[in-house]
C-alpha positions as CSV (number, residue, x, y, z in Angstrom):
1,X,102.1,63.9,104.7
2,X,99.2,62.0,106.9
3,X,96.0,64.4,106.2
4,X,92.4,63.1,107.3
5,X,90.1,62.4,105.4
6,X,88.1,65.5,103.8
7,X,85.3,67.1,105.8
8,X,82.1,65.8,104.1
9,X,80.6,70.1,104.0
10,X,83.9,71.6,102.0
11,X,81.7,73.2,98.8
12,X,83.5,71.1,95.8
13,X,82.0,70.7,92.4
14,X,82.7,68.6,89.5
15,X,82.7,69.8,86.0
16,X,84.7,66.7,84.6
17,X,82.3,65.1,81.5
18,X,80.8,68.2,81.0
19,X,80.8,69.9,77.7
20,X,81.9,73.7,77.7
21,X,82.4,76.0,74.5
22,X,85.6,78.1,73.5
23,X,86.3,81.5,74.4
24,X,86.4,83.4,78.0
25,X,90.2,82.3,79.0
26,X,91.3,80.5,75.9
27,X,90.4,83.5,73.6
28,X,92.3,85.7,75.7
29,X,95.1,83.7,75.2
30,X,95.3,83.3,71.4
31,X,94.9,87.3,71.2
32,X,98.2,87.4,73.4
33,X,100.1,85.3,72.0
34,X,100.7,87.7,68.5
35,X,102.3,91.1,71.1
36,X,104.0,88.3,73.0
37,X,105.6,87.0,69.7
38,X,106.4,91.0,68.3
39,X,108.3,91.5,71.7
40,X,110.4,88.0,72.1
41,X,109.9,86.2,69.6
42,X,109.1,82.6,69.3
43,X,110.9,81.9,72.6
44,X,108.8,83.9,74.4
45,X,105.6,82.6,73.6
46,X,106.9,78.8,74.6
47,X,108.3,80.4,78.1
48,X,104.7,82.2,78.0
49,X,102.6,78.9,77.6
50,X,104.9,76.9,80.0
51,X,104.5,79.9,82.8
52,X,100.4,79.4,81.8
53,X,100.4,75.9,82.4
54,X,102.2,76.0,85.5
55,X,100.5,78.5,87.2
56,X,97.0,79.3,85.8
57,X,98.0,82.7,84.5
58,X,94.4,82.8,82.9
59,X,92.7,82.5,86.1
60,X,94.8,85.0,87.9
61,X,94.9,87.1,84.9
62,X,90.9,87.1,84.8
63,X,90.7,87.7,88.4
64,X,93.0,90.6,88.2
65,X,91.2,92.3,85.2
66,X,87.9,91.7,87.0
67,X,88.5,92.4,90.4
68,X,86.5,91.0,93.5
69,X,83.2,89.3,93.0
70,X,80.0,87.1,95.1
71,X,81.8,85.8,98.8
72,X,82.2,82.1,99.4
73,X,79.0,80.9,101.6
74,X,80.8,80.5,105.3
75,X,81.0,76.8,106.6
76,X,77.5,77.0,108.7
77,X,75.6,78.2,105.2
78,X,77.4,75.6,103.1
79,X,76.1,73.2,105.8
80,X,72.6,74.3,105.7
81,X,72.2,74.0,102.5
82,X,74.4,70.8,101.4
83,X,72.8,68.7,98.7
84,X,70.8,71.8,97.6
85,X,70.7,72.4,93.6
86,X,73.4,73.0,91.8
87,X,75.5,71.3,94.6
88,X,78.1,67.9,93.4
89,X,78.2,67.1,97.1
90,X,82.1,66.1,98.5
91,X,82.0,62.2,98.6
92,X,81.0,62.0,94.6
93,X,83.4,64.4,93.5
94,X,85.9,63.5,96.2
95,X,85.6,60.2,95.4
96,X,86.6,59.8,91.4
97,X,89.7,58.7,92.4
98,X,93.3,58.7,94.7
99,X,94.4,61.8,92.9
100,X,91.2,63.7,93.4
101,X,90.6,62.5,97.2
102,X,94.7,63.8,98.1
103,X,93.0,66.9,96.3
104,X,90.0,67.3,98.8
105,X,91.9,65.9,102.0
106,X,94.7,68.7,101.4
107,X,92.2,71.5,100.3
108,X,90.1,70.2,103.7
109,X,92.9,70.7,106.0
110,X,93.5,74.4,104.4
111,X,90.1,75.3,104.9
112,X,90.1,73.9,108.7
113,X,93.8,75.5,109.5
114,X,93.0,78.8,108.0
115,X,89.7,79.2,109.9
116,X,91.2,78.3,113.3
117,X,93.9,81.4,112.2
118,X,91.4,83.9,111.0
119,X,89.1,83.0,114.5
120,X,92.2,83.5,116.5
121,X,92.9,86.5,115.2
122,X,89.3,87.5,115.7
123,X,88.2,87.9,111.9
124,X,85.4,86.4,110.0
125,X,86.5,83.5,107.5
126,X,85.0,83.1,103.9
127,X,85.6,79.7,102.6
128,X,86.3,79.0,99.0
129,X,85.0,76.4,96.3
130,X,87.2,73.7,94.7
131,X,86.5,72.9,91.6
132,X,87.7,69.6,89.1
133,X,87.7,70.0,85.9
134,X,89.2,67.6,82.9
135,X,89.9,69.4,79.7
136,X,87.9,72.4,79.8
137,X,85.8,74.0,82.1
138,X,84.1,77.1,83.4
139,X,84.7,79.2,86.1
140,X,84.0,83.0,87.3
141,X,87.1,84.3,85.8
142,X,86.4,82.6,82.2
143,X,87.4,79.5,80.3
144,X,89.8,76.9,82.1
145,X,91.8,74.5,80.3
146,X,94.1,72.0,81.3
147,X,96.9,74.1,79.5
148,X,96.0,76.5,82.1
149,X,97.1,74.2,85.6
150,X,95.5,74.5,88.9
151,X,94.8,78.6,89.4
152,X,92.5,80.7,91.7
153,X,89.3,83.2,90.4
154,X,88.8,85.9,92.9
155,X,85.5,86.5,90.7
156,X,83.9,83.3,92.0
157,X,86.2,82.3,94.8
158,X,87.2,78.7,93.3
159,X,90.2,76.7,93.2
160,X,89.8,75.2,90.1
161,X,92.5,72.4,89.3
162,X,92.6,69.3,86.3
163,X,94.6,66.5,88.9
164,X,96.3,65.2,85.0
165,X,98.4,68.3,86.4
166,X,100.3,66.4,89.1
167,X,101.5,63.9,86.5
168,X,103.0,66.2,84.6
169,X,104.5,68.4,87.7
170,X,106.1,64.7,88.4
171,X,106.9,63.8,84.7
172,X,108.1,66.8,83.4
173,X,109.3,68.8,86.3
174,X,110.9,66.4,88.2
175,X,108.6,67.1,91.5
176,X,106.9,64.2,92.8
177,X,105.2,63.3,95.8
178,X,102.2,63.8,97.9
179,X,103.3,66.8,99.4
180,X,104.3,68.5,96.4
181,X,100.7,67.6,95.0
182,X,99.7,69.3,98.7
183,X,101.7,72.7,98.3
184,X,100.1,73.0,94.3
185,X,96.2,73.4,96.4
186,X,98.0,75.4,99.8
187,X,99.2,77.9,97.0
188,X,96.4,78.3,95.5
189,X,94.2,78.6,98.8
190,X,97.0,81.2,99.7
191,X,95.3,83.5,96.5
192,X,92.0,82.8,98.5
193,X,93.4,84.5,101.9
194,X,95.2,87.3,99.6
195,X,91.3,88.3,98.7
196,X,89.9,87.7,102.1
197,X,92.9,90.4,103.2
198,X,92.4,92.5,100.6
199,X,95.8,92.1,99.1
200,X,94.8,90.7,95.9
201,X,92.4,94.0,95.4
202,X,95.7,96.5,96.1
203,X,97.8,94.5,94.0
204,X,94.9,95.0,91.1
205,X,94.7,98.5,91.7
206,X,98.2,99.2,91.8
207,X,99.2,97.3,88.7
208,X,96.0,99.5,86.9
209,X,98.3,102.4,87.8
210,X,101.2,101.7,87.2
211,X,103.8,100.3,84.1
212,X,104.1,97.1,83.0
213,X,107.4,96.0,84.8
214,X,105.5,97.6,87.9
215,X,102.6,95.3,87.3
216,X,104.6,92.2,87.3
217,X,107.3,93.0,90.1
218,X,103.6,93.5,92.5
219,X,102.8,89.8,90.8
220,X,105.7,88.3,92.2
221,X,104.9,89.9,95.8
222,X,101.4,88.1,95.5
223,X,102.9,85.3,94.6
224,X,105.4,84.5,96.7
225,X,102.9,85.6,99.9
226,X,100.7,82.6,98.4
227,X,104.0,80.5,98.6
228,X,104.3,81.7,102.1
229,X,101.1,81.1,103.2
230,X,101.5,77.6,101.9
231,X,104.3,77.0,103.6
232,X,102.0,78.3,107.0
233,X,99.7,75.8,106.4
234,X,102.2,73.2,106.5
235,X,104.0,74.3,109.7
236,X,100.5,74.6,111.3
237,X,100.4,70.6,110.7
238,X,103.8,69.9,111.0
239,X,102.9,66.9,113.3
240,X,101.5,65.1,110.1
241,X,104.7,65.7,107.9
242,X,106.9,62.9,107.2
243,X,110.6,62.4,106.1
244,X,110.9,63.8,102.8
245,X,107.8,66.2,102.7
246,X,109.8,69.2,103.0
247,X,112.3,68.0,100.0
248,X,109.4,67.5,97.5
249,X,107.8,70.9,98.4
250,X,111.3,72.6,97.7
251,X,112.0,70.5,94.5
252,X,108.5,71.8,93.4
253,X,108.8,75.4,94.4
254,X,112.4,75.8,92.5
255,X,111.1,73.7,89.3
256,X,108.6,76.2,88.3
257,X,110.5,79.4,89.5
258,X,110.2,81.6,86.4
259,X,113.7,81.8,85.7
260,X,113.9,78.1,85.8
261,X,110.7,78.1,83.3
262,X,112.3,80.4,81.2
263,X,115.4,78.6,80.8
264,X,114.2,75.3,80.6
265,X,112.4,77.0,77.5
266,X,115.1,77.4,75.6
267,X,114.7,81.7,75.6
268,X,116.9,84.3,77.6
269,X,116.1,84.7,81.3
270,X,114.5,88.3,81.7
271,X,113.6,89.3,85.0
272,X,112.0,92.2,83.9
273,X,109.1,89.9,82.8
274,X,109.1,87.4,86.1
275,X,105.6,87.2,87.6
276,X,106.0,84.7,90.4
277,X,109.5,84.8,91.3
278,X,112.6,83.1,91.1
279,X,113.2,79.5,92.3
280,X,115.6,80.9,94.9
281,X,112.5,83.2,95.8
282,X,109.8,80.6,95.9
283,X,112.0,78.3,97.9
284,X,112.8,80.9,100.3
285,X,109.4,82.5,101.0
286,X,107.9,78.8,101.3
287,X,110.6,77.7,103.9
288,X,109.7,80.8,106.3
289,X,106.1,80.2,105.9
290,X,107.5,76.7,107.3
291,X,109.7,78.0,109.5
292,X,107.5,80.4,111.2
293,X,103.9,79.0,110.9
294,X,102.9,82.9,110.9
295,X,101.2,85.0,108.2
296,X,102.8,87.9,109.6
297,X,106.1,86.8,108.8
298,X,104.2,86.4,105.3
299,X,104.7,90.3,104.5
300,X,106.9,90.4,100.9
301,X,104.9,93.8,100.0
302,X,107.3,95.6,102.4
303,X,111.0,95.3,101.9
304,X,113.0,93.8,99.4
305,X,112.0,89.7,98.7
């Protein structure tokens, strides 16, 4: 996929060489990990870790547990105040290398698509944060570790995201390519849109509410909206994809369906414990948000997905 160049006023920080403690994310994690052994044994915690590493189930998981928190400073404020304190500045943490720069151009384009949407439509866009990290970090949600993957924190509006991740989506899922690296950031700015809509907030509430097979099936709706919107973003620059682009999204979105993680972890598959969908699902939600190039046609809380 031919992107541009990253705007130079996206908000994008770099915690990569920085020191962080344990805790927040992490801590969460290893106090799981015992209930999740009790209830499926050793299996289940490997499927568990692989399903965190994939998708940033810390992050989301924070995010979800802590609902909303401060708004992303609109493009104008970021503007005013670019190379204030506090601030990386894009071209130094764009710049670390090819991996990171793909990183900013795609989360760039996002931005500059999903603002054009939200003006047409007449609504005020918030833009989000992206973050690098390598190893650990910090975000709004808690502790991020590389374990973790590339995941969104509604708390603080970031897209945090370690870019050793694409290696191992090419390595050890089998999904290479640019645009597979493209749809991993268009996911995750898809979680940012869920909490500009408000559908990140219900889904929170709801899963408060409700049982725990309840809770997830509403994860998967969120989920495979974010795949959706992804797929949006793409169609709304279909004039930069190339032959092949659609292929690696596809390979990516069925490689970490969670029945495919759960197989490929040696345990049983059990949908009753999916949170993101099926590979069939993924694929299928991703292609109409292709297809379409509509957020409306995005609607998998209604109906049967």
């Amino acid at each position: 996929m031919r992107l541009d160049d990253f705007d130079n006023d996206i908000n994008v920080e770099d915690q990569r060489g920085q020191s962080f403690g344990g805790g927040g994310g992490g801590g969460l994690l290893l106090g799981l990990l015992p209930m999740i052994g009790s209830r499926f044994g050793c299996g289940g915690i490997v499927v568990v870790l692989i399903i965190f590493a994939v998708f940033g189930g810390l992050g989301n998981l924070g995010g979800l547990v802590g609902g909303g928190g401060s708004s992303a400073p609109t493009r104008s404020e970021r503007s005013a105040g670019a190379g204030g304190e506090g601030g990386t500045g894009a071209a130094a943490a764009c710049g670390v290398d090819a991996a990171t720069k793909a990183t900013c151009n795609a989360f760039s384009s996002a931005e500059n698509t999903w603002e054009q949407l939200f003006a047409r439509s007449g609504e005020r866009f918030q833009a989000p944060k992206l973050v690098f990290y390598g190893g650990s970090g910090q975000s709004g949600c808690g502790a991020a570790m590389s374990a973790m993957g590339p995941f969104y924190c509604p708390s603080d509006q970031g897209i945090y995201i370690d870019t050793s991740f694409y290696d191992e989506l090419a390595n050890k899922f089998g999904a290479a390519g640019d645009f597979a690296q493209y749809y991993v950031v268009a996911h995750e700015f898809g979680h940012h849109i869920q909490t500009l809509t408000g559908a990140s907030e219900r889904v929170r509430r709801a899963q408060q509410s409700g049982s725990e097979a309840e809770g997830n099936a509403m994860s998967v709706r969120l989920e495979l909206q974010a795949d959706c919107y992804a797929g949006v973003w793409a169609a709304q620059n279909r004039n930069r994809l190339e032959p092949g682009d659609v292929e690696e999204g596809m390979t990516a979105a069925q490689a970490i369906g969670d029945d495919t993680l759960q197989r490929r972890g040696g345990g049983r598959v059990a949908p009753e414990s999916f949170t993101h969908g099926t590979s069939a699902q993924r694929q299928a939600w991703l292609r109409r948000g292709l297809e379409t190039g509509d957020p409306a046609q995005c609607d998998t809380f209604s109906g049967a997905i």
